[in-house]
N, CA, C and O atoms as CSV, one atom per row, in Angstrom:
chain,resi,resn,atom,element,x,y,z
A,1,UNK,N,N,-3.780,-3.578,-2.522
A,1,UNK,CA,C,-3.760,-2.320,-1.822
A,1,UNK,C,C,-5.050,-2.231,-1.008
A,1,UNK,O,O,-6.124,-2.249,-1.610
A,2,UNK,N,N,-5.001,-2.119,0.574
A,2,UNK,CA,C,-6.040,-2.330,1.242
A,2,UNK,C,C,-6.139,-0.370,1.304
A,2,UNK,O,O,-5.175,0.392,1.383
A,3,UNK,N,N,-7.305,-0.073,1.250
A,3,UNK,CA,C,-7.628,1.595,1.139
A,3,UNK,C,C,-8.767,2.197,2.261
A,3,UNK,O,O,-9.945,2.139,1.908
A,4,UNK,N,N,-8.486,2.713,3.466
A,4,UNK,CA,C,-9.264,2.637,4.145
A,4,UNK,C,C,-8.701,3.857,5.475
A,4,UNK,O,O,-7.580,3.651,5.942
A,5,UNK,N,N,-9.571,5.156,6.055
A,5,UNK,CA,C,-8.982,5.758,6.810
A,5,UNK,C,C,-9.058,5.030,8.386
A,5,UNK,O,O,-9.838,5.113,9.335
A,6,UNK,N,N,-7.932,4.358,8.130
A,6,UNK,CA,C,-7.644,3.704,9.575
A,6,UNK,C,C,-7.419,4.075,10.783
A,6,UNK,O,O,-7.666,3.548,11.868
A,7,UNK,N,N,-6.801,5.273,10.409
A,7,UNK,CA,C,-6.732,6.118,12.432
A,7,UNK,C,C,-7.709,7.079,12.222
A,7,UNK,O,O,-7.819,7.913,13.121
A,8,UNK,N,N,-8.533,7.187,11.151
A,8,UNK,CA,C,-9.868,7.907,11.800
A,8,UNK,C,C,-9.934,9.748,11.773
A,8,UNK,O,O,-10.630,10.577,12.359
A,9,UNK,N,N,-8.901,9.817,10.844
A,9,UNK,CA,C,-8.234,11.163,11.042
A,9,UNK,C,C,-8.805,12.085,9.820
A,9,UNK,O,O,-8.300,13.154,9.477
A,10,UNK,N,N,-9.759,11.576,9.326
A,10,UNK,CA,C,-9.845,12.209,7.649
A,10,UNK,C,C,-9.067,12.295,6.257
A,10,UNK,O,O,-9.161,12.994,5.248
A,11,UNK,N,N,-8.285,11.288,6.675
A,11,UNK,CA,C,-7.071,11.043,5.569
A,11,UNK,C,C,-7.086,9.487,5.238
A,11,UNK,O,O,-6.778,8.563,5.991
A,12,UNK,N,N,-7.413,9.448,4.253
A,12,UNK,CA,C,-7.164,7.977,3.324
A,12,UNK,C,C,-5.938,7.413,3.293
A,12,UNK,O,O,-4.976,7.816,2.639
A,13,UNK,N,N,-5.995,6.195,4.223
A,13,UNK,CA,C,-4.576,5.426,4.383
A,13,UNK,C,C,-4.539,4.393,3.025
A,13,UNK,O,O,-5.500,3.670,2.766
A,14,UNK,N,N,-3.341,4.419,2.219
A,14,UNK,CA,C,-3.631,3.663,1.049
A,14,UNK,C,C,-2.560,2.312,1.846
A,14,UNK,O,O,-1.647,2.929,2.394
A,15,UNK,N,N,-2.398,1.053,2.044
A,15,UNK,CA,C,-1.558,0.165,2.572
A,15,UNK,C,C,-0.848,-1.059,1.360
A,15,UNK,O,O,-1.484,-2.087,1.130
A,16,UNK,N,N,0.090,-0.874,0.874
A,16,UNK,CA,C,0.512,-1.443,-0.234
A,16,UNK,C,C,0.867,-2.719,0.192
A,16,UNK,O,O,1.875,-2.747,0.897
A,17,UNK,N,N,0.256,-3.916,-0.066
A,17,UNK,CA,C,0.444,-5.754,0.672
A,17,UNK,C,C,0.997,-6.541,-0.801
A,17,UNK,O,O,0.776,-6.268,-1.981
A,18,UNK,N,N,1.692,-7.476,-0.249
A,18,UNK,CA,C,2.208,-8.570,-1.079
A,18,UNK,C,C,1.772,-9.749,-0.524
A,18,UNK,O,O,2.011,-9.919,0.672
A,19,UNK,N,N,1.030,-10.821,-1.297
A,19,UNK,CA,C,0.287,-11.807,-0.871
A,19,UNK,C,C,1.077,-13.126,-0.617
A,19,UNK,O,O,1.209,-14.051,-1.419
A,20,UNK,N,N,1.587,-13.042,0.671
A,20,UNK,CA,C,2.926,-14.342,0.932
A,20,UNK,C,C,1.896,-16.026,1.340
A,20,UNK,O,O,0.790,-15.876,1.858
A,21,UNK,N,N,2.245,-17.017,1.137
A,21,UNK,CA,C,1.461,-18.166,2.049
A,21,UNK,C,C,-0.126,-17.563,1.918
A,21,UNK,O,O,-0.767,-17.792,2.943
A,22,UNK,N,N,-0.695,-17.023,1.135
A,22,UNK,CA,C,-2.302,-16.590,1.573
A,22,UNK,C,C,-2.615,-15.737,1.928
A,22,UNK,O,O,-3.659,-15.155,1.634
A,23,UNK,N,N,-1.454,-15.278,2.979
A,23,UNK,CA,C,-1.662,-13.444,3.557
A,23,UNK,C,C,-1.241,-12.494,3.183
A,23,UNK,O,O,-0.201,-12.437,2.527
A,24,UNK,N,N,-1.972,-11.464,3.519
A,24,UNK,CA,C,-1.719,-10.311,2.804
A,24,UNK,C,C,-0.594,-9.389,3.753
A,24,UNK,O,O,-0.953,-8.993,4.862
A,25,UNK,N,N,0.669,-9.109,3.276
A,25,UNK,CA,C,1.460,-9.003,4.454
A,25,UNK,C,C,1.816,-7.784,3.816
A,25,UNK,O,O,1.786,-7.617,2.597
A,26,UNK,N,N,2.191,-6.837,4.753
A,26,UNK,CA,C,2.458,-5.013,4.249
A,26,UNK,C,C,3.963,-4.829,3.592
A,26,UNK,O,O,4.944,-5.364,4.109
A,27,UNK,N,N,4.036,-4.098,2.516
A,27,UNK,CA,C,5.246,-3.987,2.060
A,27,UNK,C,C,6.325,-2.958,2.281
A,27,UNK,O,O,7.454,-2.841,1.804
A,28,UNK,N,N,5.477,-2.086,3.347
A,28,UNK,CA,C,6.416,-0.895,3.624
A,28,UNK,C,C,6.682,-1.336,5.335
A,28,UNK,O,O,6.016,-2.080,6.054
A,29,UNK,N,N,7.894,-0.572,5.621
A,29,UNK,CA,C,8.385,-0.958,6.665
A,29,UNK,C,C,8.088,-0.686,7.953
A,29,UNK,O,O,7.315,0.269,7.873
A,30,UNK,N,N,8.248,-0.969,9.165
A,30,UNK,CA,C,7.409,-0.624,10.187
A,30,UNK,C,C,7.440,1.165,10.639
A,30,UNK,O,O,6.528,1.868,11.073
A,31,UNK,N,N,8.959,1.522,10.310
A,31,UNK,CA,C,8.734,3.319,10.360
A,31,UNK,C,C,8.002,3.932,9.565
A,31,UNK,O,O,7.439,5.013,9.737
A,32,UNK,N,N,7.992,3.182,8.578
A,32,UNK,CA,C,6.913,4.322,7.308
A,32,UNK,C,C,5.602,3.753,7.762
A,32,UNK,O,O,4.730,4.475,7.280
A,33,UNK,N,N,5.142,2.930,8.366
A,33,UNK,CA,C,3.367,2.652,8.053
A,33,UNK,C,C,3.171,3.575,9.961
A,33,UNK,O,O,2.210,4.267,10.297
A,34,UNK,N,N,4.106,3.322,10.620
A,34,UNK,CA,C,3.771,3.914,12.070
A,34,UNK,C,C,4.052,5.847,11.894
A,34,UNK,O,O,3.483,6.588,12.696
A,35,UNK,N,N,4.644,6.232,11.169
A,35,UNK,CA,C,4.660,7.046,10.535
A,35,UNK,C,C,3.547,7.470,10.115
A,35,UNK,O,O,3.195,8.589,10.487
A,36,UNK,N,N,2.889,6.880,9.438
A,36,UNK,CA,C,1.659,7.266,8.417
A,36,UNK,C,C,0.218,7.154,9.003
A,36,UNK,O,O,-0.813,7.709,8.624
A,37,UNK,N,N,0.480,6.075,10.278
A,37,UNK,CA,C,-0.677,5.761,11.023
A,37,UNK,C,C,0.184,5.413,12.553
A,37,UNK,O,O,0.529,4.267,12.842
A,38,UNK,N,N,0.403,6.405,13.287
A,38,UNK,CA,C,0.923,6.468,14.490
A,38,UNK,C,C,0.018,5.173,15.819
A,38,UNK,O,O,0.639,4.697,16.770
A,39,UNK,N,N,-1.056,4.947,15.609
A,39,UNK,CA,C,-1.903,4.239,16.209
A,39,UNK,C,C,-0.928,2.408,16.612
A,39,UNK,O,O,-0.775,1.559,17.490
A,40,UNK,N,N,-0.619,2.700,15.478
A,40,UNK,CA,C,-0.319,1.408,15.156
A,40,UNK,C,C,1.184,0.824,16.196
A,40,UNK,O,O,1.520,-0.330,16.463
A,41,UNK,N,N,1.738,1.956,16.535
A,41,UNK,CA,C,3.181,2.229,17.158
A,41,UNK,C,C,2.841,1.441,18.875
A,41,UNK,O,O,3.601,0.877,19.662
A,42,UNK,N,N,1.676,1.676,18.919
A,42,UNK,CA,C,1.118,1.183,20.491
A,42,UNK,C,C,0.991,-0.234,20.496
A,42,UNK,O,O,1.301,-0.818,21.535
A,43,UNK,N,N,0.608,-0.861,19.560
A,43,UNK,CA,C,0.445,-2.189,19.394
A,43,UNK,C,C,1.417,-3.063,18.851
A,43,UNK,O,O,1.311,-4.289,18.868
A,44,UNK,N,N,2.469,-2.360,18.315
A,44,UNK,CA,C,3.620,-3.465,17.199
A,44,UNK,C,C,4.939,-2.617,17.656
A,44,UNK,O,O,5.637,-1.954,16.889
A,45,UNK,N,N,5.151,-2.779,19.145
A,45,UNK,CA,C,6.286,-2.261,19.900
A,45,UNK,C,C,7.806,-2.463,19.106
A,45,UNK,O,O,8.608,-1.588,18.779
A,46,UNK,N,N,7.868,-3.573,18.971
A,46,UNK,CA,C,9.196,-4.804,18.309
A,46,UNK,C,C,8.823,-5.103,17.049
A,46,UNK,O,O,7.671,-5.482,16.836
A,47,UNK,N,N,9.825,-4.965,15.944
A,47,UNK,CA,C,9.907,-5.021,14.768
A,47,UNK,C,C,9.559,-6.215,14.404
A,47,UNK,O,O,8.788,-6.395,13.462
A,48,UNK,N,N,10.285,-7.561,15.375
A,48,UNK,CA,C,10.115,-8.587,14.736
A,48,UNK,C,C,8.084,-8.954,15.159
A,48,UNK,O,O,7.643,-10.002,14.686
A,49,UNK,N,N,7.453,-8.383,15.689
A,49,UNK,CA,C,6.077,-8.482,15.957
A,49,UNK,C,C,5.238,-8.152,14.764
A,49,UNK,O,O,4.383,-8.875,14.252
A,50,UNK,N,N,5.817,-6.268,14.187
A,50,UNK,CA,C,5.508,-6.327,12.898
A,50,UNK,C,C,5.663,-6.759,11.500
A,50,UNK,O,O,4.864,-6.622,10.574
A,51,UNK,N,N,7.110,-7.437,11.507
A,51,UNK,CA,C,7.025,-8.460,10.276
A,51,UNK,C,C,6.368,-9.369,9.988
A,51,UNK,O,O,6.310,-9.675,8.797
A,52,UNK,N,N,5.524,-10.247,11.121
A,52,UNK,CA,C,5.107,-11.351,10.809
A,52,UNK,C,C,3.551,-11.398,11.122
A,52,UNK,O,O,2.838,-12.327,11.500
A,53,UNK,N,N,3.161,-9.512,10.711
A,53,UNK,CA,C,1.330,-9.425,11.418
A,53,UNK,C,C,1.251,-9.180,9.523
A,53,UNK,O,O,2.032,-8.694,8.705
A,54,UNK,N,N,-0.278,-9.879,9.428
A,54,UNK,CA,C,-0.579,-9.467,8.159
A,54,UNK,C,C,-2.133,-8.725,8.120
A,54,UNK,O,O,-3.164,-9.220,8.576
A,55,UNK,N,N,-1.979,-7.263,7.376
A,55,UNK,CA,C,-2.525,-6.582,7.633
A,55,UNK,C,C,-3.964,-6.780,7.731
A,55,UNK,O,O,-4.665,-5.806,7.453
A,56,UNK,N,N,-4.577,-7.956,8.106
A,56,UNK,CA,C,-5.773,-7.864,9.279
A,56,UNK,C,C,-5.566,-8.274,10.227
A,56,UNK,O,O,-6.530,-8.592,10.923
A,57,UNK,N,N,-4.254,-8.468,10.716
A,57,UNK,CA,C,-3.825,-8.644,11.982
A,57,UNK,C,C,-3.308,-7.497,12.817
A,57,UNK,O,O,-3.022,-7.576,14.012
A,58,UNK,N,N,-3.209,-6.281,11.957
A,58,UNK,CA,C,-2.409,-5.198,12.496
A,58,UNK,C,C,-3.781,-4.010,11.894
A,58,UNK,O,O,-3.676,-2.796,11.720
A,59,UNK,N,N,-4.408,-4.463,11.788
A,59,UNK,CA,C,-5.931,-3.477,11.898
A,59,UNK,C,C,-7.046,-3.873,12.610
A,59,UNK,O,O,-7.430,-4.351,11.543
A,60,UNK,N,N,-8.085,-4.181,13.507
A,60,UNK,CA,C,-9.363,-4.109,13.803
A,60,UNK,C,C,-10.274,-4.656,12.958
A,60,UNK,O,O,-10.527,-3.860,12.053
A,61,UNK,N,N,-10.802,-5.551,12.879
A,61,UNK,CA,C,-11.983,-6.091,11.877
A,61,UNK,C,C,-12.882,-5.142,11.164
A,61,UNK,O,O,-13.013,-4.991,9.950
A,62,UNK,N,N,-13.635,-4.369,12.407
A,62,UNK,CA,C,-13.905,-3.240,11.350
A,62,UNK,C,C,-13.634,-2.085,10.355
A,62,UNK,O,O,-14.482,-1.351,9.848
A,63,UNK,N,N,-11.980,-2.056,10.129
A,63,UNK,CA,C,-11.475,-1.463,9.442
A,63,UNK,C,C,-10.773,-2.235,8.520
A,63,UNK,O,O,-9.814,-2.011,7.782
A,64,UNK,N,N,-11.438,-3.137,8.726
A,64,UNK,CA,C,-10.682,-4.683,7.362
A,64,UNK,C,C,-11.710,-4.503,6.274
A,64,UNK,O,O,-11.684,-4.149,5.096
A,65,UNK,N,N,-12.651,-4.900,7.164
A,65,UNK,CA,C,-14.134,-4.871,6.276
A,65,UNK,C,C,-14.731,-3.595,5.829
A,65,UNK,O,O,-15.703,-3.729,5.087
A,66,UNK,N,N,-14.373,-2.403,6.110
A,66,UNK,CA,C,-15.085,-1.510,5.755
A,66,UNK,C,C,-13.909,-0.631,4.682
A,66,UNK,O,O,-14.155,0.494,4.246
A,67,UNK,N,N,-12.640,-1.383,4.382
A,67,UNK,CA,C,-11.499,-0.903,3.515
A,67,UNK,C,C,-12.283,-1.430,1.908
A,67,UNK,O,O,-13.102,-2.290,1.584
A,68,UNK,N,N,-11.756,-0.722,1.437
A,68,UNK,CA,C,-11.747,-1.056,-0.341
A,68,UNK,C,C,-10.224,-1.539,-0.816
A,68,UNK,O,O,-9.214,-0.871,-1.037
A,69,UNK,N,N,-10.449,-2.848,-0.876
A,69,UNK,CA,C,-9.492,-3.987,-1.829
A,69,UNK,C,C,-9.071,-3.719,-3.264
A,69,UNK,O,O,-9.902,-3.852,-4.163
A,70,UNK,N,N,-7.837,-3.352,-3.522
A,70,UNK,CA,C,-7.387,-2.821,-5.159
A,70,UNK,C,C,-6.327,-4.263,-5.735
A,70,UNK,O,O,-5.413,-4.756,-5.075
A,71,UNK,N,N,-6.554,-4.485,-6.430
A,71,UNK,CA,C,-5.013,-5.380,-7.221
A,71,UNK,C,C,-4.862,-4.498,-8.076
A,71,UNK,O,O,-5.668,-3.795,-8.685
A,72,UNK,N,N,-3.149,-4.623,-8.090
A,72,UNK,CA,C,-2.996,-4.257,-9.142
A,72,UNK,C,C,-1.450,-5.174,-9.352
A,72,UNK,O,O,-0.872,-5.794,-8.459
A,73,UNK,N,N,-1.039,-5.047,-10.710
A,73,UNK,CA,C,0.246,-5.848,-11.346
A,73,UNK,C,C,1.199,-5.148,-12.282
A,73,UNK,O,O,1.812,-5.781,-13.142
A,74,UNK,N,N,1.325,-3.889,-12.128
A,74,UNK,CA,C,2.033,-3.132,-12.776
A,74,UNK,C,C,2.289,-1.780,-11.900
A,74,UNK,O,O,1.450,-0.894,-11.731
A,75,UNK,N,N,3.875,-1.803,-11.276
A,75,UNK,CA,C,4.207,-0.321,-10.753
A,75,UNK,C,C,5.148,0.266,-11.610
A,75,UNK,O,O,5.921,0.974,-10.964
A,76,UNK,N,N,5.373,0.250,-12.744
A,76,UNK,CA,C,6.548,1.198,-13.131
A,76,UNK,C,C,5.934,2.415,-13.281
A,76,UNK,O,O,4.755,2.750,-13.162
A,77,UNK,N,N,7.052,3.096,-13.596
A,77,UNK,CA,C,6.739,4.595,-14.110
A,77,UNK,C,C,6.565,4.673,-15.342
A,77,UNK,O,O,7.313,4.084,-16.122
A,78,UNK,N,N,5.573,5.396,-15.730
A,78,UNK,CA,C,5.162,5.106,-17.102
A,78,UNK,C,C,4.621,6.485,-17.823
A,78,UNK,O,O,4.071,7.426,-17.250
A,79,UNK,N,N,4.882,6.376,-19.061
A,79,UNK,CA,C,3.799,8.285,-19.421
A,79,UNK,C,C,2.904,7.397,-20.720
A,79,UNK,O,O,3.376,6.677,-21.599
A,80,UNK,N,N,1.773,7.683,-20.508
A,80,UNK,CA,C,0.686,7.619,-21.290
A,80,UNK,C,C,0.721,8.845,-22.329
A,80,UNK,O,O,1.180,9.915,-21.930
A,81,UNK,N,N,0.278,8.731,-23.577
A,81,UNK,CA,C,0.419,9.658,-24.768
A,81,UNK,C,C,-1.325,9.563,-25.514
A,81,UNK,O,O,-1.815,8.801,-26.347
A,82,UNK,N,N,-1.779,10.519,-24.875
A,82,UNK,CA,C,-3.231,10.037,-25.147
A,82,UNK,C,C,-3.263,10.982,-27.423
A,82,UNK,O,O,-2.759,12.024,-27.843
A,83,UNK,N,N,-4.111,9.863,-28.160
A,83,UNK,CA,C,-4.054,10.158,-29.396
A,83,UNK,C,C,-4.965,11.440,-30.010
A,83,UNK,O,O,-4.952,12.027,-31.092
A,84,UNK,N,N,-5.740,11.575,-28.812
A,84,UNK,CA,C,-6.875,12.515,-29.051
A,84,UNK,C,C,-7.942,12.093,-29.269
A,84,UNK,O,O,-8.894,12.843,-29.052
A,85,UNK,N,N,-8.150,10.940,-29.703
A,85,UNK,CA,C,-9.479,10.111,-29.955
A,85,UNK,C,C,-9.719,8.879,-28.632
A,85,UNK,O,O,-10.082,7.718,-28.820
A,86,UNK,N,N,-9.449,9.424,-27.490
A,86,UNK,CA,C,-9.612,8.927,-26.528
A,86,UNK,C,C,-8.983,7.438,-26.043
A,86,UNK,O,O,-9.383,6.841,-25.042
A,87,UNK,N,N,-7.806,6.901,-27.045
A,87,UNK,CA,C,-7.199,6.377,-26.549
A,87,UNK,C,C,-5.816,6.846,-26.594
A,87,UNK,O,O,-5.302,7.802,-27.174
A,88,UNK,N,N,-5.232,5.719,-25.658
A,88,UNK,CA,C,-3.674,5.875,-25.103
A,88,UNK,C,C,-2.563,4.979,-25.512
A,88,UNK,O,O,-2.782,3.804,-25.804
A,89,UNK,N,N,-1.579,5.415,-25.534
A,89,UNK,CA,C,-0.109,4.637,-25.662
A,89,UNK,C,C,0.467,4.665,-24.750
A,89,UNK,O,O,0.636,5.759,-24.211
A,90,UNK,N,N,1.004,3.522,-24.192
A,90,UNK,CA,C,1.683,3.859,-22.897
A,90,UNK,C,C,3.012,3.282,-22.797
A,90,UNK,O,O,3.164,2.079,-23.006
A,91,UNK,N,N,3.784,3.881,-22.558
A,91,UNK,CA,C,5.189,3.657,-22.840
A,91,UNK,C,C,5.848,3.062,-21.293
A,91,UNK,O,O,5.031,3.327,-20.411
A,92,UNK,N,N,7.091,2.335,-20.724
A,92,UNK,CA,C,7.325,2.375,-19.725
A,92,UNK,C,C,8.358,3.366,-20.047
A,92,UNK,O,O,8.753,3.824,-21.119
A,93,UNK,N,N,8.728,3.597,-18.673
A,93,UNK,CA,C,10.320,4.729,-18.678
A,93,UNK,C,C,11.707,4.217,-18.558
A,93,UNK,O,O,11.947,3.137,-18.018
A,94,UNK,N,N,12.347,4.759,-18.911
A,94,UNK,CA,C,14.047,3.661,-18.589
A,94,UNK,C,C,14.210,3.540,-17.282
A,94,UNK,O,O,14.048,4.366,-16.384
A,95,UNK,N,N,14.633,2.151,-17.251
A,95,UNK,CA,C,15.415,1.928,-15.554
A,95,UNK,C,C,16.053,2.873,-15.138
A,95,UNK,O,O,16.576,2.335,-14.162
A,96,UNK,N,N,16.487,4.100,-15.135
A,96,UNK,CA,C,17.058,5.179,-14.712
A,96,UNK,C,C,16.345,5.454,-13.613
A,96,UNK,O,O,16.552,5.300,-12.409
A,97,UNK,N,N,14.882,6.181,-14.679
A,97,UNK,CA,C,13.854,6.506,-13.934
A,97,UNK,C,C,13.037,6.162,-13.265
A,97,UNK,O,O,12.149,6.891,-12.823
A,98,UNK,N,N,13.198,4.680,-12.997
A,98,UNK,CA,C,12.607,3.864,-12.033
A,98,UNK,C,C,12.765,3.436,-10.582
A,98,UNK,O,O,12.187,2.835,-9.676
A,99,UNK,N,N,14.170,4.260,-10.961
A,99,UNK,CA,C,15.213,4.165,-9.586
A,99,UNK,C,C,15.093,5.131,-8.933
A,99,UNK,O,O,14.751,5.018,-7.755
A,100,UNK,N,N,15.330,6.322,-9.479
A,100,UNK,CA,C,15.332,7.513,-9.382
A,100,UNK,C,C,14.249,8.257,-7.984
A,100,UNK,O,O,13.050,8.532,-8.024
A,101,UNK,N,N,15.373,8.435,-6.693
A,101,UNK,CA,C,14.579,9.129,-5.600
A,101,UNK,C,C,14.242,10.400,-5.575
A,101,UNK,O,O,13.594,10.848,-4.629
C-alpha cells in the first residue's frame, strides 16, 4: 500500500498494489483510482495505458519517494475480542461476510 497525498488536496491517497514481475502494479481499476485522484485522468487517457503503468509510473518521483510503503498479507474481515488484559483474539468472519457489499 503506497500512502501518500498525491493530488495535493489535503486528503491521504491510500493506493492498494500487487507486486507482479517486480512491480508494483495498482489493484483498483482505472475509474476508481481517477475517481479518487482525478489528476491522473489527464495522463492515462486509454485503459489499456493504465493497466500496464506501475504505480511509479503513474505518479511523479516526488510523490513516490515522499509516500509511506505498508505490506500487508491479510485482508479479511475480521473482529478482534480484546481479553481485557491487553491482549486479543481474533477471529476471521464467514465467507458470507466477506462478500458482502
Amino acid at each position: 500500500m503506497w500512502i501518500n497525498d498525491y493530488d495535493q488536496n489535503s486528503s491521504i491517497d491510500k493506493i492498494l498494489t500487487r507486486t507482479i514481475d517486480g512491480r508494483d502494479m495498482p489493484v483498483f481499476l482505472k475509474r476508481e483510482i481517477t475517481d479518487q485522484i482525478p489528476g491522473l485522468k489527464r495522463q492515462n487517457l486509454k485503459f489499456r495505458d493504465y493497466a500496464t503503468k506501475s504505480v511509479q509510473e503513474l505518479f511523479s518521483k516526488e510523490g513516490i519517494d515522499q509516500a509511506v510503503v505498508k505490506q500487508f498479507n491479510f485482508t479479511s474481515s475480521i473482529i478482534a475480542m480484546n481479553d481485557g488484559k491487553g491482549s486479543f483474539t481474533v477471529s476471521r468472519l464467514p465467507d458470507e461476510v466477506q462478500f458482502f457489499r
